[in-house]
N, C-alpha and C positions, 0 to 999 in steps of 0.2 A: 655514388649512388645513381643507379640507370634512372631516367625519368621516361617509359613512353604515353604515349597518348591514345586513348578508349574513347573513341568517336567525341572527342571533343572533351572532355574531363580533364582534369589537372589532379595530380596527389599536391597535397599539401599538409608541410609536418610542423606543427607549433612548436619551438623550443621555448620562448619565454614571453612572460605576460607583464607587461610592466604598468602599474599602479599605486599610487599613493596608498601609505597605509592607512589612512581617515578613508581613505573612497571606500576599500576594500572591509572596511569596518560599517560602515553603512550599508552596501551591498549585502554582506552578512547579515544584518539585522534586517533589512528589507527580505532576504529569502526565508527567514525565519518566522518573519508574521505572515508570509505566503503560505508557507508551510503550514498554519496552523486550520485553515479550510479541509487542508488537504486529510490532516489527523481524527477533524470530528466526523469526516466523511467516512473514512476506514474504520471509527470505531462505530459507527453507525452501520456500518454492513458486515463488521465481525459482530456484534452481537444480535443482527437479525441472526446470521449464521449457526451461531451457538443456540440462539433460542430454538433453530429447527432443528438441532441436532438433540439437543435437550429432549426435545418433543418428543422426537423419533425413538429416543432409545427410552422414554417411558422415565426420566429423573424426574419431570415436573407430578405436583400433587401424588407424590408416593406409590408411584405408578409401576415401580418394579416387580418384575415374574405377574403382568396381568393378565398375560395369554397362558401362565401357566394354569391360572386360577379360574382358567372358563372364560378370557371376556373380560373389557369392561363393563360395570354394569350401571345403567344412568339412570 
């Protein structure tokens, strides 16, 4: 395998990771309670999202064909 060099960079290619398997089992569980910020974040901006699409297309308060029918009317 050629190696050249790009203003001073090296390639570098991982073939093995070596770790206990208790380590690699707590790591797991630690990126798991990481992970769980991460899930009430996204389901916090999918449903802003749906609620604007909701809006938009006229599902909320029985809102469908209300531009057929002249208009909401308040």
């Amino acid at each position: 395998m050629e190696e050249k060099e790009r203003g001073g960079e090296q390639r570098v290619v991982v073939t093995d990771i070596r770790m206990p398997f208790w380590s690699m089992v707590v790591f797991m569980i630690k990126w798991v309670f990481a992970s769980i910020p991460a899930m009430i974040v996204l389901s916090i901006v999918m449903t802003v999202l749906m609620m604007i699409a909701a809006a938009l297309t006229g599902s909320f308060w029985n809102m469908q064909g209300v531009f057929e029918r002249g208009g909401p009317s308040f």
